[in-house]
N, C-alpha and C positions, 0 to 999 in steps of 0.2 A: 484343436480345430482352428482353421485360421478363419480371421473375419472377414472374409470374401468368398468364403465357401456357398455353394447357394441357400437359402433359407426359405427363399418364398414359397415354397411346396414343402417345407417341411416342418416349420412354427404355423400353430392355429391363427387365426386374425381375430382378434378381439374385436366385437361388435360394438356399434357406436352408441350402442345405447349403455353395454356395462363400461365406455371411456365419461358418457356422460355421467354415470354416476360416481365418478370416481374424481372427476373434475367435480361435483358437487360438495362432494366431501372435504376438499380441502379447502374450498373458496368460503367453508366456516368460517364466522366470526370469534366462534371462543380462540381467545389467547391462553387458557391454563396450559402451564409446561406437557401436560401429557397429550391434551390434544394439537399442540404444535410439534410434537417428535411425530403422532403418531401420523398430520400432514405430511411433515419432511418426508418420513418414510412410503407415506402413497403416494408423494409425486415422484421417488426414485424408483417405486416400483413399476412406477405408472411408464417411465422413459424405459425402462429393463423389458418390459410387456412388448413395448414397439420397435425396439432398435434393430431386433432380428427378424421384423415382420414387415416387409416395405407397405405392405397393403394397411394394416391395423396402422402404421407410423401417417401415413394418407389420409387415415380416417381421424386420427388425434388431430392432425392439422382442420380439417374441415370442423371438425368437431370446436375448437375451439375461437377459431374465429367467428362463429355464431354466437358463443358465448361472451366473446367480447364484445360485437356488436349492440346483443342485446343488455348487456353490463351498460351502454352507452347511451342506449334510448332511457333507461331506465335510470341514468348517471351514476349509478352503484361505482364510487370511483374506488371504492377499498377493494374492486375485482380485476382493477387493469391492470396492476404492476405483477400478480398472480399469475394471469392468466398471459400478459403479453411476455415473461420471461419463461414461461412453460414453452407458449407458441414458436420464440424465434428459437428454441434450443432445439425445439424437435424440428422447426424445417432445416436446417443448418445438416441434420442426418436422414432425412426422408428423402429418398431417391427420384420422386419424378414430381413436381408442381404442377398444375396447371398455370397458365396467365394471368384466367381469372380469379383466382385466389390470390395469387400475389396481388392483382390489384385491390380484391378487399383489404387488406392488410396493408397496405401501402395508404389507402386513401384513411384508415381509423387511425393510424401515426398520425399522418397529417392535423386532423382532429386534435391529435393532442398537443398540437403546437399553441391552440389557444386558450389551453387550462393552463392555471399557477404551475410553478416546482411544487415536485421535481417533475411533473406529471409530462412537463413539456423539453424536461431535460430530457428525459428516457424520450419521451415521441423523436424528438432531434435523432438521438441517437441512433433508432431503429428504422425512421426514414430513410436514414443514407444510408443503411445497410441493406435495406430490402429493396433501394430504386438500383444501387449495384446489380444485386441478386436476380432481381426483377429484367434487368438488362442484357446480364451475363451468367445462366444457371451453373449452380456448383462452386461457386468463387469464393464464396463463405468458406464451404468445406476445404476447399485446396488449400484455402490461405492459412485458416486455422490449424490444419494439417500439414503443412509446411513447414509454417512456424514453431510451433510445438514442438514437432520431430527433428526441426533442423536439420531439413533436407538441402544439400548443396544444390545450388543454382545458378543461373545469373538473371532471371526475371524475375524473382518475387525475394530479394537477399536477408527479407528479417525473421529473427531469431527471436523464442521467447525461451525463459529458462523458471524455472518453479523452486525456491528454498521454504521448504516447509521446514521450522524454527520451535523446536520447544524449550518450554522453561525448565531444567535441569532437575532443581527441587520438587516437579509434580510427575515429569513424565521417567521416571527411573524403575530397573527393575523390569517386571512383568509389563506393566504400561507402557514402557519406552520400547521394549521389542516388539508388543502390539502395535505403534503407531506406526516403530519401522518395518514391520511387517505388512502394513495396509497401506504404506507410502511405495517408498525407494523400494522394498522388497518384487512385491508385484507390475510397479511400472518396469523394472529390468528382468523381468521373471522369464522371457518368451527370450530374450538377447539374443547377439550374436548377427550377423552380417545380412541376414536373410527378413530381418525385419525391416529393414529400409524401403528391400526390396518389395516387401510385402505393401508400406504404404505407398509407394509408389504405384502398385496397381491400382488399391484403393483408392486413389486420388484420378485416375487412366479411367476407373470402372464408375464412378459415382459423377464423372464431369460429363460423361457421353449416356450415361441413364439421365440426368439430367437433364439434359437437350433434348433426347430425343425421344425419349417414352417409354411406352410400353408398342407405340406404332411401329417403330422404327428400331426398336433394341431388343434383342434378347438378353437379358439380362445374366441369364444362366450358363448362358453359351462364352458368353464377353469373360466373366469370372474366370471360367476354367480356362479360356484361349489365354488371357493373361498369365495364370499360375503354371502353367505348362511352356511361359516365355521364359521363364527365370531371371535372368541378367539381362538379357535383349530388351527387356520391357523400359528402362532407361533412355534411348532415344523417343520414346512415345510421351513420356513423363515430359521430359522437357518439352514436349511440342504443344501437350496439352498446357502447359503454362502458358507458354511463350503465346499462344493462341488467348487463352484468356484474359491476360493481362491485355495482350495489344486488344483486343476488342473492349476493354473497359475504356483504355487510351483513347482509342479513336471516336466512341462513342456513339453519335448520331452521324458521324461523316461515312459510316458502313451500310450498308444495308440491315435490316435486319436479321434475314437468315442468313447472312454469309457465315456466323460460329457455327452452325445447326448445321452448315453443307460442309463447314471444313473438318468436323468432329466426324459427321456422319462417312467423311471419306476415310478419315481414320480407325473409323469403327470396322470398316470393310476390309480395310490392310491388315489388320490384327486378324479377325475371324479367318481371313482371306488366306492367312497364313499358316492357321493351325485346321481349318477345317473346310474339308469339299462340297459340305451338305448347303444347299441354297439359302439366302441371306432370307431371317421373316423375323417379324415381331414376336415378343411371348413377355412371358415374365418377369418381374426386375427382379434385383438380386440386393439385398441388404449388405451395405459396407459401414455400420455403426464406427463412429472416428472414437479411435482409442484414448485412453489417459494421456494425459502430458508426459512428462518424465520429470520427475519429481526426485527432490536428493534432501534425506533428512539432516536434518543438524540439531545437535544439543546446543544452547546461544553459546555457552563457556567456550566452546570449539567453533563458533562462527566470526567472520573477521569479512564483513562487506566489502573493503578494500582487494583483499586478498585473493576470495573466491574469485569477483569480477576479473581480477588480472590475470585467473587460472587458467579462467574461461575465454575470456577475448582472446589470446592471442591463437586460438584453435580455431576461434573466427573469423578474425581478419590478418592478414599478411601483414598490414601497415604498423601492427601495432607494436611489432618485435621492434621495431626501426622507434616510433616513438618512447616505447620506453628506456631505449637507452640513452638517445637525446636528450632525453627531460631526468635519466638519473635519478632510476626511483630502486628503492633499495632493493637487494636480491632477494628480499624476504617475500615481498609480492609476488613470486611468479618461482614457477620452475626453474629449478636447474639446467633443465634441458632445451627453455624457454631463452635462456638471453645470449642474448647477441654481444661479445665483449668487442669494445671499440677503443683503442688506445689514440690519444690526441695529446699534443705534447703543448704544455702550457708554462707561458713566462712571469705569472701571476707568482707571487710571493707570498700568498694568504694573509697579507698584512694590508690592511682598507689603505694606512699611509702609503705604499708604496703606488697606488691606483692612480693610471691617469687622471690629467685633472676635467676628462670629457667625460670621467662615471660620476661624476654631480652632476652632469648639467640636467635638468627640468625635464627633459623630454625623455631622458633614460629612465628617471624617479614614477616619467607614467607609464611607461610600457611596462616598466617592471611589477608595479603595486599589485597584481595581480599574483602575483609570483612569491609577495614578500611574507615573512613568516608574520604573526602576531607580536611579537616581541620587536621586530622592526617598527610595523607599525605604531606601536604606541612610543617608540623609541623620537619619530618623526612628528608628534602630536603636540612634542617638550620643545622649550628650548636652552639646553644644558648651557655652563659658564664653560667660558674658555680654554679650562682647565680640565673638564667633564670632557669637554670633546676631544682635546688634546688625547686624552686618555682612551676614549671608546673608539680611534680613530688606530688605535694600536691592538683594537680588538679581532679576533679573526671569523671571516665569514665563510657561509656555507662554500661548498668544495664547487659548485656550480652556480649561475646566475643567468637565469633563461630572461630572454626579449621575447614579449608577443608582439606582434605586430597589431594594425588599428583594424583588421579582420575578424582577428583571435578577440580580441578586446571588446568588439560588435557582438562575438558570439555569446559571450560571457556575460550580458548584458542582458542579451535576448533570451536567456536561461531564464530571470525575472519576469518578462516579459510574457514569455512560453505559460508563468502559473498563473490561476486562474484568479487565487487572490490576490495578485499585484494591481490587476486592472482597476481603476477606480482610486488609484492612491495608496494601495494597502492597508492592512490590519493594524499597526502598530501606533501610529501617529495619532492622538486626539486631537482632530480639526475641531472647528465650529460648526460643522455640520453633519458632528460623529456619532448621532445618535445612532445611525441607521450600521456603523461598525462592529458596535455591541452585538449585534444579529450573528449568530456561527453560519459562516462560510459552507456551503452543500454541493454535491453535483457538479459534473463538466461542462466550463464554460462556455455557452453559445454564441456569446461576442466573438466576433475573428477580431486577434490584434492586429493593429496597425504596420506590425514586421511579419516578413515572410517566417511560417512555421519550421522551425528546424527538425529536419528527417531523423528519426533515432533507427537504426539498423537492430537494435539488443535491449530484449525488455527483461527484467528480472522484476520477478514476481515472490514477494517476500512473503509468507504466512505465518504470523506467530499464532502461538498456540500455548496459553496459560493465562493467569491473571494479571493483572495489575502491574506486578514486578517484570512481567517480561516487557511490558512495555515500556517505562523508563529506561530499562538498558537500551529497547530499540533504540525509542529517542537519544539516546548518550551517542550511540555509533550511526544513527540518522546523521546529528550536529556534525560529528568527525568526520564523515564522509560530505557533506558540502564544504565545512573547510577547505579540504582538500580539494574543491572546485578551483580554488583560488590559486592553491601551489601546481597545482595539474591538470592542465585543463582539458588533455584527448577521452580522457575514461568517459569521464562525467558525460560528456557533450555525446560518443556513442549508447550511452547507457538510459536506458529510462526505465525508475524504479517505481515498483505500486507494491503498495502494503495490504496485507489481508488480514483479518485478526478474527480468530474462534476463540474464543472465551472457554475456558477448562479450569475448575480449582479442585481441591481436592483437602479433605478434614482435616487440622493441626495436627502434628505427630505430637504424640501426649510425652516423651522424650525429650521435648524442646526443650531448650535451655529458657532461665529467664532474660536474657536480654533478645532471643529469639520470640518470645510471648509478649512481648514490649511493642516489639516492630512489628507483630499480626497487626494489618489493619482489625477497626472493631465492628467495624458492618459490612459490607458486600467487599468481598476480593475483587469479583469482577465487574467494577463501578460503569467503566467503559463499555463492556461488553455488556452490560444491562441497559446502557442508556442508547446503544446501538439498537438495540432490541426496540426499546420504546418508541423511535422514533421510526422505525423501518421494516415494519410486521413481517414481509416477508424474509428479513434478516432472523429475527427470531421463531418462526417457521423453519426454517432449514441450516441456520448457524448455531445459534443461540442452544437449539434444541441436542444438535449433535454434540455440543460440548459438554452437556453434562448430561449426555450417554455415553460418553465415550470410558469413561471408569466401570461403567457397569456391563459394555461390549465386550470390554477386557476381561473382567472376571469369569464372561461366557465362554469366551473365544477356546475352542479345542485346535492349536497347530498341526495338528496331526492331519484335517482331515478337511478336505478344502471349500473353498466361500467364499461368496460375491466381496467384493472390494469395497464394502459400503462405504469406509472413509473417503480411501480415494477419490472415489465418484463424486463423492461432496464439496468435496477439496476443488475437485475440476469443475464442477457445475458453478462453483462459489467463483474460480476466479477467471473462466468463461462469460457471464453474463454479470459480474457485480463490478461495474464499471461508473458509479458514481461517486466519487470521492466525499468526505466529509472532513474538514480540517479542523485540529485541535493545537493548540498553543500549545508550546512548549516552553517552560519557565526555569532561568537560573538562578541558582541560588550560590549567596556568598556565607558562607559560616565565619567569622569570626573569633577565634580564643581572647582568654584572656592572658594566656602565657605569650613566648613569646615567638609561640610557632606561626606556621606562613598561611595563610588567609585557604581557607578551603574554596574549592567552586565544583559544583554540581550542578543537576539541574532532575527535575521532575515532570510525568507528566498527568498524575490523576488527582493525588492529593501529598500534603506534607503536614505532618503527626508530631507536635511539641508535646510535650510531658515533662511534668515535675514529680518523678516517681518516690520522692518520700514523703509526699503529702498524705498517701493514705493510710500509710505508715506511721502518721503521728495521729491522723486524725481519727483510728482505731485504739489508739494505746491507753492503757487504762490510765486509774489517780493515780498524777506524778507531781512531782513539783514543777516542772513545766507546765502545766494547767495554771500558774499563776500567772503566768507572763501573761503579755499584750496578746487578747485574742486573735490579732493580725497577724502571728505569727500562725496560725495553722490554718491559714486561710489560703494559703497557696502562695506561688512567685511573686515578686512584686516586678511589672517591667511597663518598659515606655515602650508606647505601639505610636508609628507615623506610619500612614497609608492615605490614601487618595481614594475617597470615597466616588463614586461612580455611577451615572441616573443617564435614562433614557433618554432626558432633556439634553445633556452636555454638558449641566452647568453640576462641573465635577467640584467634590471638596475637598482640601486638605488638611487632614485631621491628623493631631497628636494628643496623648494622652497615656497617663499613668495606673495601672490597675493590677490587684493582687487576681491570677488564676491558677487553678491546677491543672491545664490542660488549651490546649489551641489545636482546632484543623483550620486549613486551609484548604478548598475544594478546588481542583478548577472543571470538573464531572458535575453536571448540574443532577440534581436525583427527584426532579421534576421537571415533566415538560414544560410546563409554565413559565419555567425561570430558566429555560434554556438561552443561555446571552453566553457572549465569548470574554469573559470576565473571572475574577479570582471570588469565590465565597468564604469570605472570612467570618468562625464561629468561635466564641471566646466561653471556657468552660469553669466556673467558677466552683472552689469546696464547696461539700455538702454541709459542712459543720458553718456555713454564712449562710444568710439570705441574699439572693439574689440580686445585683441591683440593676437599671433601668439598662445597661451595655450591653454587658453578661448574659449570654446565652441567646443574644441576637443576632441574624446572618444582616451581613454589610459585603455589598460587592463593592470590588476593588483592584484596579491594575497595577499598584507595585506597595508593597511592605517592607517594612523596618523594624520588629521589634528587639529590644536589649533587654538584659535581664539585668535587674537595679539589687539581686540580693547573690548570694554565695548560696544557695541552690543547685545542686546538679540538674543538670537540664537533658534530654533526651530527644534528637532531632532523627524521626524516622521519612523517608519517601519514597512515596509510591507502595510504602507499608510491605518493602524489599529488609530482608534479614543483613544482608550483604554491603546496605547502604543506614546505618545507623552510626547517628555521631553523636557521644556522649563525655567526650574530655575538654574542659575547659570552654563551654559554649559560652560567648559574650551577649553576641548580635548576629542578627539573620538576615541578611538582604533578599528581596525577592521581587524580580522585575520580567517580565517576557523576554525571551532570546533572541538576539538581532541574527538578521541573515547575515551572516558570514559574506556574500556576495556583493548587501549593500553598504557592510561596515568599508570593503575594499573602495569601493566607490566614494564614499564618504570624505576616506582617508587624501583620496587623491586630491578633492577639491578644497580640505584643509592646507595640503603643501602648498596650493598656490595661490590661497586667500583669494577666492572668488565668490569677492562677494558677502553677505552678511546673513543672507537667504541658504539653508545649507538643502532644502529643497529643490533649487532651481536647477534648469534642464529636466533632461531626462530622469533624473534621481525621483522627483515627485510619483512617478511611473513605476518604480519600484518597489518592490515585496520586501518592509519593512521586519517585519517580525517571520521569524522560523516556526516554522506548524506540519506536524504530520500528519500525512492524508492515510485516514483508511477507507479502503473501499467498500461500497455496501452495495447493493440491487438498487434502493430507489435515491438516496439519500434522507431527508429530512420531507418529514408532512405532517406538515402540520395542522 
């Protein structure tokens, strides 16, 4: 049955008294995991109840802007982010507003402009979406609808795209067909040429119920005049954009009813055409906006880079032309995708044979952007005579792109664009950094001081596993801003948001032991429980879904068919969970002691040292090893340098020598209390010692250093990933926050020309020092 079919006469309307009690039930206080699944699931059921019911979807609305108001007399603030992300989801699909209801709603936003975060991030947010809405009915719907579906146009051109991401190691097997079968399976299940068409009515049928009522529209009648256009319905699609959009444009220079007389002459032409019977009012018709489109991936098979270039050039024309200009390799893109350009070149690949105008200063800036890391650090030296002679005889990449001082603004403004650059950034400890320690939350309210850059193409990333899947993200996060700097068209059309559901799943009893080494020893999913803590209604309808979703599966019969509960979760999740929450992201240098080449990694939840024959001795019966120095079964003996870290500022630097059999490093705080944006260094001493005044005490910390002073095997796990364990020849550990990639570029340039002694000055102070991944949540942080 298709979703434009009419429904108003033929779904019951839930009364407002059983929506009331059903909004009661969830605006619960208890947090225990089963009455948050058992929430999650009556507010999905509760959107399922009304989406086919235009009248009952009217009455949710009403229903719960009463609830919110009085939530506000009453200050019950733990009921707003609840109740205002139920409200704006269901008017976004209810067919007909009144005015004054958007004006209630409009003016209780407003209200929350003057409460703390996030309370006044979300109010920000949903005033400018309701004073739209408010102005121009249905624009939510189109846009969303648009987007999503990636309907060609020339009035509304942006694109959103869904990678839902799981971790290999949990979602395999039975599990993994289940997810793919509640993702990608069912958002392509209806396919085929005919569904475009379809949303295209949907968007024709819910923009002109919209406007004009139940006065002025039959709703039932509109449906089927639509569905009986087939193809022809395509000029109306456009006209309904082109109308809406220009009346958002023009704004108050329009009258107010001119959309409401230009729709309603549209509404006539269409009826006009399929039917003789006289125009009257009646019933509306339910047009519930569908799934996204969704495209599953195991992460082993995902490649950010890749996908992106699969995708853009099916979206834009421009980009076949840029990527062969910029010469990026053919592994990115289809075969059927590139454009071959033959251009005849007198370059010798030898740096000596180069005019002597590719030194000069001005080519060194245009280019920095372009240059690989290994140049860079190559221009940071300054080599003998003889060095250079030599490296001068080196041969360079096959291409050597100039940006111009446009390109090189935009690249700039990409910093600028995130929300924690403003203020200085993250990374830097000023003299007045106590207030940095604080974790970064929520969409910035401040407008920067440069115009915002338009991104046309949103990709919306969801991983879904513990712990491990998220340092890989992080890994191909870092690689792909690199890759800002060697390329800059992708990036700058592209704007990525991350989604994360927390999913683990029991050890295989199978394991190997170096596999039992690298289990983390407490919560797998440290992130997604502290997402939870901080964001009730994240753990409400995220939190909760991920550790159902093993037990879904075990239920789930293929055979025989069933609402889409993932899905729907998925989409509600990355629909209205539009505040970001940033997390550091930290690399790490491993050191041997042979004479291999220096490791570099990086982690983002925790990093797991171990002396795994410590327990090994200190179980072992009478030996004559029991004579020796009891320091030896007391664990490693190593030197720890780290930079102790206080709210004050007045940071320390501390070293020191001490035997342990074990170290974490946290950067996942596992108390709200101690929620700061900082490293939790915990040092684990044998049991066969007494403990001394160090040992076993958390010390926060922004960058470490420890060595290991004995011949000890040492065992370096992160992010307590099976895949990422380093156990041959560990010496020393470096561990500092990872610089943006954007500002290291920038940095670089103001080294070549010695300006200055200040490496902060200019624009540079303005910039997003340290690299951090956002995940998105409902409220952000509340504290």
């Amino acid at each position: 049955m298709s979703s434009m079919e009419p429904t108003a006469g033929d779904c019951p309307t839930v009364s407002e008294e059983a929506l009331y009690q059903n909004i009661k039930v969830f605006l619960d206080s208890k947090s225990d995991m089963d009455s948050c699944f058992k929430k999650g699931m009556l507010r999905w059921s509760l959107h399922k109840k009304v989406q086919n019911s235009p009248g009952s979807s009217f009455s949710l609305v009403r229903v719960l802007i009463s609830e919110l108001e009085k939530a506000e007399e009453s200050d019950s603030r733990h009921s707003f982010i609840p109740l205002l992300h139920t409200l704006m989801y269901a008017i976004i699909q209810t067919a007909y507003i009144p005015d004054e209801l958007y004006k209630r709603v409009h003016d209780f936003c407003r209200k929350l402009l003057t409460y703390p975060n996030p309370y006044c991030n979300v109010g920000y947010s949903y005033t400018k979406q309701i004073k739209s809405e408010r102005s121009v009915p249905g624009l939510l719907y189109q846009r969303m609808l648009t987007a999503e579906q990636r309907l060609k146009n020339d009035h509304y051109p942006f694109q959103e795209r869904i990678f839902v991401l799981a971790d290999p190691d949990i979602f395999s097997g039975s599990l993994g067909e289940f997810l793919l079968d509640n993702t990608e399976v069912y958002a392509s299940a209806s396919g085929g040429s005919l569904d475009l068409i379809d949303h295209m009515c949907n968007v024709v049928l819910h923009s002109i119920q919209a406007a004009l009522g139940t006065t002025q529209c039959h709703g039932q009648q509109l449906a089927k005049a639509l569905k009986d256009m087939g193809q022809d319905v395509q000029p109306y699609f456009h006209k309904v954009l082109w109308l809406l959009e220009q009346c958002l444009e023009e704004g108050s220079r329009i009258e107010g009813g001119a959309l409401k007389g230009h729709l309603l002459q549209l509404y006539r032409e269409i009826i006009g055409a399929t039917n003789s019977e006289p125009l009257s009012g009646g019933p509306l018709c339910s047009c519930p906006i569908p799934n996204p489109d969704m495209k599953f991936y195991l992460l082993k098979d995902f490649d950010i880079k890749k996908e992106l270039a699969h995708w853009l050039p099916h979206s834009s024309t421009s980009q076949e032309h840029e990527d062969s200009v910029l010469g990026e390799p053919p592994t990115d893109m289809l075969a059927s995708d590139i454009t071959r350009l033959s251009v005849m070149s007198n370059d010798s690949g030898i740096e000596r044979d180069l005019p002597p105008s590719s030194d000069d200063p001005s080519s060194s800036l245009e280019n920095v952007f372009m240059s690989p890391s290994w140049e860079q650090a190559k221009s940071e030296t300054s080599p003998s005579p003889s060095e250079s002679e030599s490296s001068r005889l080196s041969r360079r990449g096959g291409i050597k792109m100039k940006l111009n001082m446009k390109d090189g603004m935009k690249l700039m403004q990409e910093s600028f664009d995130d929300p924690t650059s403003l203020g200085g950034g993250s990374g830097e400890r000023r003299e007045s950094r106590g207030a940095t320690l604080q974790r970064r939350a929520g969409s910035n309210t401040i407008q920067s001081p440069f115009p915002k850059q338009q991104r046309l193409f949103t990709a919306k990333i969801v991983a879904m596993g513990d712990d491990r899947i998220l340092g890989r993200l992080a890994k191909e996060y870092y690689s792909y801003k690199k890759r800002e700097i060697r390329r800059f068209f992708p990036t700058v059309k592209v704007n990525v948001q991350f989604y994360y559901i927390p999913v683990s799943s029991a050890m295989n009893p199978r394991s190997s032991v170096k596999e039992t080494l690298g289990n983390s020893k407490g919560n797998p999913c440290t992130l997604g429980s502290y997402l939870s803590m901080v964001d009730p209604w994240y753990n409400t309808n995220i939190k909760s879904l991920g550790s159902m979703i093993p037990k879904l599966a075990a239920v789930a019969n293929p055979g025989t068919s069933k609402d889409p509960f993932v899905s729907d979760v998925i989409s509600y999740y990355v629909r209205t969970g539009q505040q970001p929450i940033y997390f550091a992201i930290y690399s790490v240098k491993i050191i041997s002691n042979s004479m291999k080449p220096t490791i570099e990694d990086m982690f983002l939840t925790h990093l797991q040292i171990d002396f795994p024959d410590i327990k090994h001795i200190s179980d072992g019966g009478e030996s004559e090893k029991q004579k020796k120095s009891q320091a030896e079964f007391c664990g490693g003996l190593v030197l720890i340098s780290y930079r102790k870290v206080t709210l004050s500022g007045r940071d320390v630097d501390i070293r020191t020598s001490i035997r342990i059999s074990s170290a974490q490093i946290n950067a996942i705080p596992s108390d709200e209390k101690e929620d700061l944006n900082c490293l939790t260094l915990t040092l684990n001493e044998s049991p066969t010692k007494p403990k001394s005044n160090i040992v076993g005490s958390k010390y926060r910390t922004s960058n470490i250093k420890i060595e290991t002073l004995t011949s000890r095997p040492v065992i370096v796990t992160l992010d307590g990933d099976n895949n990422r364990i380093y156990t041959e020849d560990v010496q020393s550990i470096e561990i500092a926050q990872c610089s943006d990639p954007l500002y290291n570029a920038h940095k670089t340039v103001r080294s070549k020309f010695n300006l200055g002694e200040d490496k902060d000055a200019c624009l540079n102070k303005y910039m997003n020092k340290d690299l951090c991944l956002p995940i998105n949540t409902f409220t952000g942080i509340i504290t």
